[in-house]
C-alpha positions in Angstrom: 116.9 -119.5 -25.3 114.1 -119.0 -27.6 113.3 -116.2 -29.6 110.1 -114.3 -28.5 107.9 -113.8 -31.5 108.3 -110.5 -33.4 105.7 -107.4 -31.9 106.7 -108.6 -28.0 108.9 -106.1 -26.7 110.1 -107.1 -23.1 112.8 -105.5 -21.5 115.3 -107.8 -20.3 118.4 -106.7 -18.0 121.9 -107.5 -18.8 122.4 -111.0 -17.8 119.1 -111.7 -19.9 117.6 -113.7 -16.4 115.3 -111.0 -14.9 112.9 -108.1 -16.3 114.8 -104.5 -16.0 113.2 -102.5 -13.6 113.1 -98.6 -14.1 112.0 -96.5 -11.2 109.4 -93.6 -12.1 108.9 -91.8 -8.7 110.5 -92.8 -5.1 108.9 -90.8 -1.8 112.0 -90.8 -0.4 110.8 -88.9 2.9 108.9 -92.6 3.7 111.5 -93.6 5.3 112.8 -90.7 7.3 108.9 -90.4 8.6 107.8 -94.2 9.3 108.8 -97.4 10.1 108.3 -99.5 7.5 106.8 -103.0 8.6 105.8 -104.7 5.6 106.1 -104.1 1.8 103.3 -105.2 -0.9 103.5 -104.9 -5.1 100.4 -103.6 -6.2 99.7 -103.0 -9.7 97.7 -99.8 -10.2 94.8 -98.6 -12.5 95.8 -96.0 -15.1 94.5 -94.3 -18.6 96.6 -94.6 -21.3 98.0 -91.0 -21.0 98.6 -91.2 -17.7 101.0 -94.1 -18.3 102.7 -92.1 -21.1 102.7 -89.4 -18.2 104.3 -92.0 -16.2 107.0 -92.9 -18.4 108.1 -89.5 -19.1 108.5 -88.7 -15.4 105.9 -86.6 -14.3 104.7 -88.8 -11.1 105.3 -87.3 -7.8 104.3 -89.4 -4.6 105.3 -87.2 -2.2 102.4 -86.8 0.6 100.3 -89.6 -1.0 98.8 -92.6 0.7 96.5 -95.4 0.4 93.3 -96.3 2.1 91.1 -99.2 1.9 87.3 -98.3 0.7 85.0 -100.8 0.4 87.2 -103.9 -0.2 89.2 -102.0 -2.5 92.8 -99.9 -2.1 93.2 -96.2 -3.4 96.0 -94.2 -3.7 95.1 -90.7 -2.8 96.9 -87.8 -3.8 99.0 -89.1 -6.4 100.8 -86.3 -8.5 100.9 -87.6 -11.6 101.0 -84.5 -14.6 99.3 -83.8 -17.5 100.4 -85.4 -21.0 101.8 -83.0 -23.1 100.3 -84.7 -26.3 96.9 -85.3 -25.0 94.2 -84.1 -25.6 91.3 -82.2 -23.3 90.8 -85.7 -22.4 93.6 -86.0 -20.1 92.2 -87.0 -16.3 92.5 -85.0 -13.1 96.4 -84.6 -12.1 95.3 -85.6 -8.6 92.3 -88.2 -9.1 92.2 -91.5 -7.0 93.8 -94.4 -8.6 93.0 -97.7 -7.5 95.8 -100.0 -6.7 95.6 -104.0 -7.6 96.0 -106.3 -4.9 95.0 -109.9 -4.2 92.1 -110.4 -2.1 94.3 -111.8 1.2 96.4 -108.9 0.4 93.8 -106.6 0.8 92.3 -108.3 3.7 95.4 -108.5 5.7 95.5 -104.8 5.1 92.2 -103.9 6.3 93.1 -105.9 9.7 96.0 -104.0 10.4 95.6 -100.3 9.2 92.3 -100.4 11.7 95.1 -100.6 14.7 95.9 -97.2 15.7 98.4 -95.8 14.3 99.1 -97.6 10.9 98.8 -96.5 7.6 99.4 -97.4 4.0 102.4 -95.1 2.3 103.2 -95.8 -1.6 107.5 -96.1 -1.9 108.0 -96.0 -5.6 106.4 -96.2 -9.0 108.2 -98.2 -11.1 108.0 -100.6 -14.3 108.3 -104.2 -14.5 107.8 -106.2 -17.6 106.3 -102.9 -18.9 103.8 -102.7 -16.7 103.6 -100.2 -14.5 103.5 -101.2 -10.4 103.6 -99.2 -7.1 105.3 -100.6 -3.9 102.9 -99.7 -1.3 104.1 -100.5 3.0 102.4 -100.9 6.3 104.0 -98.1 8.3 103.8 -96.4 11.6 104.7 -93.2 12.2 107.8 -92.1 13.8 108.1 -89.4 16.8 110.3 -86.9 16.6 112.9 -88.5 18.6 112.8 -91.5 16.5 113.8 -89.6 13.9 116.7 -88.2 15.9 118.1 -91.2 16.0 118.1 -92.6 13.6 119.5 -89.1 11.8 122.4 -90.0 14.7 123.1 -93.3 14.2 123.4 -93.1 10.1 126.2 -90.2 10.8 127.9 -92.8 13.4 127.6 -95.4 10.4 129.2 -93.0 7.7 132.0 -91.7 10.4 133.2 -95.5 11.3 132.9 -96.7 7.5 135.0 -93.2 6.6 137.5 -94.2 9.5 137.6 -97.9 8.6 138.8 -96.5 4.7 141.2 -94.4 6.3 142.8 -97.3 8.3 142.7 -99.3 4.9 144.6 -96.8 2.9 147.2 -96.2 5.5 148.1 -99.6 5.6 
């Protein structure tokens, strides 16, 4: 393999094949409140202290979402703190970023959130050949007895998986 000119830094993972990937925020509840249809990278549009913000962990996605506004995705309501080591320049905590998409992307997005019912919800922030990207999905909201069961059939998963260890050891 060829060695990468000096002033490059790229983060490889341990096999050296792929880019390490490093999670900065999840929205964990995404899943427990919508079915997730269809997942899209999207790089987004940051200052330079929000990045550092980024990095240092002070992004929170929980009860964000994306829209589409004149041909172009924002993510609303995207927590992301203040740098400590900025100055008074630092932006709004909770201004809208816009999110980088391909035009067919954003088109095919368009078409389906104006069905009833669908929405954009950001998943995770997270870094990839240090730059930061935000995995955005087409979801539809569950009801509440959706969520029921699914809460039932992940215990019914962890009880047969705990019983099939069980038989495993006794044998």
């Amino acid at each position: 393999m060829a060695r990468q000119p000096s002033g490059t830094a790229r983060q490889v993972s341990r096999q050296g094949e792929e880019p390490a990937i490093r999670n900065f925020a999840l929205n964990r509840q995404a899943g427990h409140y919508y079915h997730l249809l269809e997942k899209f990278e999207a790089g987004i549009e940051l200052s330079g202290t929000e990045v550092k913000s980024i990095r240092d962990g002070k992004a929170n996605l929980k009860d964000s979402y994306a829209v589409v506004k004149d041909g172009q995705v924002w993510l609303i309501d995207c927590h992301v703190g203040a740098y400590a080591a900025g100055s008074y320049l630092n932006p709004d905590s909770l201004r809208d970023r816009r999110l980088l998409l391909h035009r067919q992307q954003i088109d095919k997005l368009t078409g389906r959130t104006r069905e009833k019912g669908l929405t954009i919800v950001p998943l995770r922030l997270y870094s990839k050949n240090n730059l930061i990207k935000c995995e955005i999905a087409l979801a539809k909201g569950k009801t509440v007895w959706d969520r029921r069961e699914t809460l039932r059939r992940r215990t019914v998963d962890r009880e047969t998986e705990h019983d099939i260890r069980e038989h495993r050891r006794k044998q």
